[in-house]
TIMI-2910 file (N, C-alpha, C, CB; in pm, 1 decimal, decimal comma, always signed):
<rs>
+----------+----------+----------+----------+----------+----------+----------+----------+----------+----------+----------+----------+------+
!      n_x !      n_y !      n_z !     ca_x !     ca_y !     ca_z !      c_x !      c_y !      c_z !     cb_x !     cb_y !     cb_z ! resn !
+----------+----------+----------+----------+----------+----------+----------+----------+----------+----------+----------+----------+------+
!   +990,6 !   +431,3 !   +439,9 !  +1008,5 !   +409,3 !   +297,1 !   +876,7 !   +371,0 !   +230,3 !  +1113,2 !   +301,0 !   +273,0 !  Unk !
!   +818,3 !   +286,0 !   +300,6 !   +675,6 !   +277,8 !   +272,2 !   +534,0 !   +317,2 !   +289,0 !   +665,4 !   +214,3 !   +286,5 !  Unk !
!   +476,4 !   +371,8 !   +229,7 !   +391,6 !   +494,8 !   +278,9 !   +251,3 !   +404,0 !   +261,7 !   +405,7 !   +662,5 !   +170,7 !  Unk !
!   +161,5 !   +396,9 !   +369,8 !    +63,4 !   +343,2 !   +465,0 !    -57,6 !   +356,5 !   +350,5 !    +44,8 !   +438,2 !   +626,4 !  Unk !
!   -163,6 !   +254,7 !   +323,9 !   -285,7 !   +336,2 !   +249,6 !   -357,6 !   +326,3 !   +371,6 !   -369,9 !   +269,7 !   +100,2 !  Unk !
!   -469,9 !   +423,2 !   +436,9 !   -529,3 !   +461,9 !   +570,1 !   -627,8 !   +537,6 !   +522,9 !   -440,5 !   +535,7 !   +675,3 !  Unk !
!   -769,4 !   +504,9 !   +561,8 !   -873,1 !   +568,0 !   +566,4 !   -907,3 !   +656,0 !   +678,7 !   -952,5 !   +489,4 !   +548,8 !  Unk !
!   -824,1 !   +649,9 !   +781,9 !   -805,7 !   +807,6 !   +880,3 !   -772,1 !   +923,5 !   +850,8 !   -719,8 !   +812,1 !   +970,5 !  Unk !
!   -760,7 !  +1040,1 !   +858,6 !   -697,5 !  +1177,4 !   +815,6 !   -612,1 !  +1122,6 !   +850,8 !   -722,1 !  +1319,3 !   +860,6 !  Unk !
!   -482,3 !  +1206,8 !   +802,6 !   -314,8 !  +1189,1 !   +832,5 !   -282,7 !  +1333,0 !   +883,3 !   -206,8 !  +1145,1 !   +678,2 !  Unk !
!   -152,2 !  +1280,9 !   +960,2 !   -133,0 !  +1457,8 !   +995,1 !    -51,3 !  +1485,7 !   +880,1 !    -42,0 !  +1513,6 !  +1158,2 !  Unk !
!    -32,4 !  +1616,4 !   +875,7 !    +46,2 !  +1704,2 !   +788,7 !   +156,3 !  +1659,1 !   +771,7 !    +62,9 !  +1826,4 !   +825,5 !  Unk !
!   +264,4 !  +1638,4 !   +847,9 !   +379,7 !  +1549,8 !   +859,2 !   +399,4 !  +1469,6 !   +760,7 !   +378,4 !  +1475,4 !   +962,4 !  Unk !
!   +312,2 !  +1373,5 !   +788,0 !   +291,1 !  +1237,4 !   +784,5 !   +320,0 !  +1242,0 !   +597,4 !   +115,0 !  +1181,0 !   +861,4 !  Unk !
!   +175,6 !  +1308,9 !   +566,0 !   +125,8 !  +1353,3 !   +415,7 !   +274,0 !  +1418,8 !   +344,0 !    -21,4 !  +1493,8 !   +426,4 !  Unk !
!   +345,1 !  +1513,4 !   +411,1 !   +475,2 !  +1567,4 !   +315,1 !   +538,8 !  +1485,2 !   +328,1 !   +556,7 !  +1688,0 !   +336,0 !  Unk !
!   +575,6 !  +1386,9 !   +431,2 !   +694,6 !  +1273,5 !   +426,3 !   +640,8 !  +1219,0 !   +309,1 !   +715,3 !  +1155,7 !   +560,1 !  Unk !
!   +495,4 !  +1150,6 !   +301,3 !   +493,6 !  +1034,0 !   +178,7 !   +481,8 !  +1113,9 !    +53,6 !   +356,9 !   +917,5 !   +185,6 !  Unk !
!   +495,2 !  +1236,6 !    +11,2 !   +512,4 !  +1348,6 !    -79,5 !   +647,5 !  +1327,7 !   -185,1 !   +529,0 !  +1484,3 !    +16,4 !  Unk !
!   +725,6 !  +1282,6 !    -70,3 !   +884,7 !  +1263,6 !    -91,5 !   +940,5 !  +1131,0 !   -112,7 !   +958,9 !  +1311,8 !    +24,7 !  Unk !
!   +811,8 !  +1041,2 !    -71,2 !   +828,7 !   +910,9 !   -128,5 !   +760,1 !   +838,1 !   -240,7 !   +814,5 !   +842,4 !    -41,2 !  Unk !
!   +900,9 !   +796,7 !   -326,1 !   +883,4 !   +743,9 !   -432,1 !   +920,7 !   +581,3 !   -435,3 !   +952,8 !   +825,2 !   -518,5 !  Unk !
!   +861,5 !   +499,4 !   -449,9 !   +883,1 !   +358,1 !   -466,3 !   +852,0 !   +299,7 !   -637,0 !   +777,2 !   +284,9 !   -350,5 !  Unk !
!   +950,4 !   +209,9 !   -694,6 !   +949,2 !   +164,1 !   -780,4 !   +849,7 !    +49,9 !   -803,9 !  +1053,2 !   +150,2 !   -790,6 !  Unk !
!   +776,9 !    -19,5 !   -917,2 !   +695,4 !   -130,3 !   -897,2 !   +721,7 !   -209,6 !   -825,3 !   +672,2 !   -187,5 !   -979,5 !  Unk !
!   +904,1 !   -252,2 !   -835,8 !   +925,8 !   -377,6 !   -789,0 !   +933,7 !   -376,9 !   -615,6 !  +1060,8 !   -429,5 !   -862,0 !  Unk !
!   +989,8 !   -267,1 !   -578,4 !  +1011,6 !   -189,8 !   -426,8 !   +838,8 !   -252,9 !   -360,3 !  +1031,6 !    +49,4 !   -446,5 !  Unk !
!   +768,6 !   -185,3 !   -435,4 !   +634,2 !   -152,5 !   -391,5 !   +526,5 !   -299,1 !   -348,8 !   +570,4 !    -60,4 !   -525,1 !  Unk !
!   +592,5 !   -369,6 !   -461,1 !   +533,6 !   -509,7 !   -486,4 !   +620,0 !   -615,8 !   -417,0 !   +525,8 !   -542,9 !   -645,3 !  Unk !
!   +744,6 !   -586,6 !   -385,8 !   +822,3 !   -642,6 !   -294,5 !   +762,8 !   -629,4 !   -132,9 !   +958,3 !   -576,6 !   -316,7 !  Unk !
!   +707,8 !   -508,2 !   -128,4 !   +705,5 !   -462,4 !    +11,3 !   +542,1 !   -524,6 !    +55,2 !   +730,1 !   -270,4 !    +22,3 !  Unk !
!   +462,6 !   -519,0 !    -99,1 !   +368,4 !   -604,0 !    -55,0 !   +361,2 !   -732,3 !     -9,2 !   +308,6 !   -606,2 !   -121,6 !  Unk !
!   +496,0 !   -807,6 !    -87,9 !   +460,1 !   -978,5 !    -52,0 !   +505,1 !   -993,2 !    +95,7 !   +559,4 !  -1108,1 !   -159,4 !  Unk !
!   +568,8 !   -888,5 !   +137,8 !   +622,2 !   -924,7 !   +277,6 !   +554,1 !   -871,5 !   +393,3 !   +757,1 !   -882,7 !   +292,2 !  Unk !
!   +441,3 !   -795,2 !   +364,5 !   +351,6 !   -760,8 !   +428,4 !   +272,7 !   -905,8 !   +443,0 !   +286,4 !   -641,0 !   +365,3 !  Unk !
!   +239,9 !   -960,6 !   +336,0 !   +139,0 !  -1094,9 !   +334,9 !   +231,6 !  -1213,8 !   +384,5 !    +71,0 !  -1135,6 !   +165,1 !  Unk !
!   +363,9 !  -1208,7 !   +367,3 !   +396,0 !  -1318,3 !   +455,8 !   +434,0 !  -1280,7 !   +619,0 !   +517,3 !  -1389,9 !   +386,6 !  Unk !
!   +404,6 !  -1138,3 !   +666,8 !   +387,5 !  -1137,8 !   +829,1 !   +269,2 !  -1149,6 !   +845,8 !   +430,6 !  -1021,0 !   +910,8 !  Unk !
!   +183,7 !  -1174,8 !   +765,0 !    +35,4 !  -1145,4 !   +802,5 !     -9,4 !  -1024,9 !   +830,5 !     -3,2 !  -1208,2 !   +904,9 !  Unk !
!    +97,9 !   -903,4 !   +797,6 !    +27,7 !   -801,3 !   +826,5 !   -125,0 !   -753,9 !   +758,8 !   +118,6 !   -715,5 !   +808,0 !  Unk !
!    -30,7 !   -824,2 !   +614,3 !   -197,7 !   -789,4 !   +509,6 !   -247,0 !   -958,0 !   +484,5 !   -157,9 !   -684,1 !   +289,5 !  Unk !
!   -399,6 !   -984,3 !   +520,7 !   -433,0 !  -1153,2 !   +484,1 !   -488,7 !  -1146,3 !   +353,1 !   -552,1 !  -1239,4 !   +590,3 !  Unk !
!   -445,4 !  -1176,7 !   +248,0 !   -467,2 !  -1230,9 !   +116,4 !   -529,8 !  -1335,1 !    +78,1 !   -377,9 !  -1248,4 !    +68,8 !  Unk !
!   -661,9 !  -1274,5 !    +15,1 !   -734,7 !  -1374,4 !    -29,6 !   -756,9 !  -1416,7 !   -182,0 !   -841,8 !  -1349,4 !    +22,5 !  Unk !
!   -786,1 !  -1469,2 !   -296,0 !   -821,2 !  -1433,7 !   -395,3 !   -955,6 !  -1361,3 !   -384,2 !   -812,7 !  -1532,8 !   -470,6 !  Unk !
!  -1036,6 !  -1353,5 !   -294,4 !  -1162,6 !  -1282,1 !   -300,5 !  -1128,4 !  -1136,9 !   -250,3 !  -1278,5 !  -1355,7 !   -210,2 !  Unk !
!  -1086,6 !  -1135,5 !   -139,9 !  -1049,4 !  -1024,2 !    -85,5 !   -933,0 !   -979,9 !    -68,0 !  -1088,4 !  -1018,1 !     +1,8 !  Unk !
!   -912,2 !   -825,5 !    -16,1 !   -760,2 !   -814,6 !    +85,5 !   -841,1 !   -788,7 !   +230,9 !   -624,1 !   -645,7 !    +36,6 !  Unk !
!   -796,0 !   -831,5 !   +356,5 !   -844,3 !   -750,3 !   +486,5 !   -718,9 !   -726,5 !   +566,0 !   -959,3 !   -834,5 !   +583,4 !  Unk !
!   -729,5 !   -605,3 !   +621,1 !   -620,0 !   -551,5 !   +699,7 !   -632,1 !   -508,7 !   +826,3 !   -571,5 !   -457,8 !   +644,8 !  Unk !
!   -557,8 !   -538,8 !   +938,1 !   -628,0 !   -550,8 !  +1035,3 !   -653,4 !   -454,5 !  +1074,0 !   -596,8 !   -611,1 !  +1110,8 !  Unk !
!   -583,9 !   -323,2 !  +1056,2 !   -624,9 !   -196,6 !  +1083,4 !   -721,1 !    -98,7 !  +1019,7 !   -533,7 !   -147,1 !  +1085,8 !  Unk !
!   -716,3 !   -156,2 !   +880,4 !   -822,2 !   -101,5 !   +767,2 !   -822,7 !   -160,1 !   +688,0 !   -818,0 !     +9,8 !   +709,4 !  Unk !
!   -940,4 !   -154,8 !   +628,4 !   -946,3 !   -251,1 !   +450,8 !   -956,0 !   -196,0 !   +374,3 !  -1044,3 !   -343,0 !   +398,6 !  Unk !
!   -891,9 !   -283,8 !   +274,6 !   -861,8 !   -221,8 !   +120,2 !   -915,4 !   -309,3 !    +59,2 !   -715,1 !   -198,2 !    +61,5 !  Unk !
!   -996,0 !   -271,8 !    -27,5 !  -1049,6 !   -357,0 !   -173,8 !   -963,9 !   -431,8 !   -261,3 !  -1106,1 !   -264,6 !   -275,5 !  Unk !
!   -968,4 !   -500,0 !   -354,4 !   -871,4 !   -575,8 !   -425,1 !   -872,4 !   -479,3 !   -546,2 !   -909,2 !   -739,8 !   -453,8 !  Unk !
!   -968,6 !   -424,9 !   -571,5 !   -948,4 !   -323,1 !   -663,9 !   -861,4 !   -191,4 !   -659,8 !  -1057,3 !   -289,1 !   -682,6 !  Unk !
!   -861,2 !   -118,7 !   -502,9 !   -782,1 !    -57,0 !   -468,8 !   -638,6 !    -42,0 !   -463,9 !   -813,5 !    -56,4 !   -407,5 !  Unk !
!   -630,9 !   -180,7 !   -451,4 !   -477,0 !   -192,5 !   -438,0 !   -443,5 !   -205,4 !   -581,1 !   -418,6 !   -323,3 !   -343,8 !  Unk !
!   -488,3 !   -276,3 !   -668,2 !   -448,1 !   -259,9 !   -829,3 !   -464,9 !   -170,6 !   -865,6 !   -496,5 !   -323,1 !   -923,8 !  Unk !
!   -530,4 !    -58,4 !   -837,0 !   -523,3 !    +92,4 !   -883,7 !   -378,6 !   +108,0 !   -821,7 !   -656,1 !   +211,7 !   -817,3 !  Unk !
!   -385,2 !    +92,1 !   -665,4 !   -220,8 !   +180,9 !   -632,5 !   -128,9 !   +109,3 !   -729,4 !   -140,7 !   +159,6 !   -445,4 !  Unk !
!   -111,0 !    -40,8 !   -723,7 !     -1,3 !    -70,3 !   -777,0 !    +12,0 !    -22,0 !   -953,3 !     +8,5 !   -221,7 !   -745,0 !  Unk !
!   -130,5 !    +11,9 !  -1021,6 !    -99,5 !    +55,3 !  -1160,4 !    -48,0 !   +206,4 !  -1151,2 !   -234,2 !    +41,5 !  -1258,5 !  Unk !
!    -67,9 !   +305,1 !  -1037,2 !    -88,6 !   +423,3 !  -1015,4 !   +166,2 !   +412,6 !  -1013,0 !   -241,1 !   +463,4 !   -830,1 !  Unk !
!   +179,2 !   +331,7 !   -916,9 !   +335,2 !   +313,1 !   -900,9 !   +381,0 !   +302,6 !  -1038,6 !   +383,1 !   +178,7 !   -812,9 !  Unk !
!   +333,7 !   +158,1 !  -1069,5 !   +389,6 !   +129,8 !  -1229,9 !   +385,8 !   +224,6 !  -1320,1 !   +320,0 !    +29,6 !  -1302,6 !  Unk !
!   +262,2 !   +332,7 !  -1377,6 !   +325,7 !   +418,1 !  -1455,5 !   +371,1 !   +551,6 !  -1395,8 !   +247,0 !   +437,1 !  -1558,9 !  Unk !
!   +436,2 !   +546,2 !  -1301,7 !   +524,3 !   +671,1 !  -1243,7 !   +624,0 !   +651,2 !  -1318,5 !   +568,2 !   +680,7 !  -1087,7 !  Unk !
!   +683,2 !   +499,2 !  -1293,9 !   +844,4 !   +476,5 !  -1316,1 !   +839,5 !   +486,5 !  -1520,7 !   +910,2 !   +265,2 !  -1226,9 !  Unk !
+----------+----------+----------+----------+----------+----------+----------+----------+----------+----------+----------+----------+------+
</rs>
């Protein structure tokens, strides 16, 4: 349901599944806080770091403005 941000190529698969996924702000922003309370994502006010890849703090407010005006 939740589609990964990843600085690796993706396979083809992968890319049409998240094609087909649509998440709402609140879905999206829901799915973030619960990422930060497993620690999957560590939240900083300075930064985001992820343990598998990093995302900028700017990045992620692009995705989340990029969700918000879908809906």
């Amino acid at each position: 349901m939740f589609s990964r941000i990843k600085t690796k190529e993706r396979g083809q698969n992968e890319r049409d599944r998240d094609d087909q996924t649509v998440l709402s702000f609140d879905d999206f922003s829901n799915r973030f806080h619960q990422m930060c309370s497993q620690k999957q994502i560590v939240y900083t006010k300075r930064k985001i770091r992820k343990k598998t890849f990093k995302t900028s703090l700017s990045e992620v407010l692009a995705i989340l403005l990029l969700f918000h005006r879908s809906n």
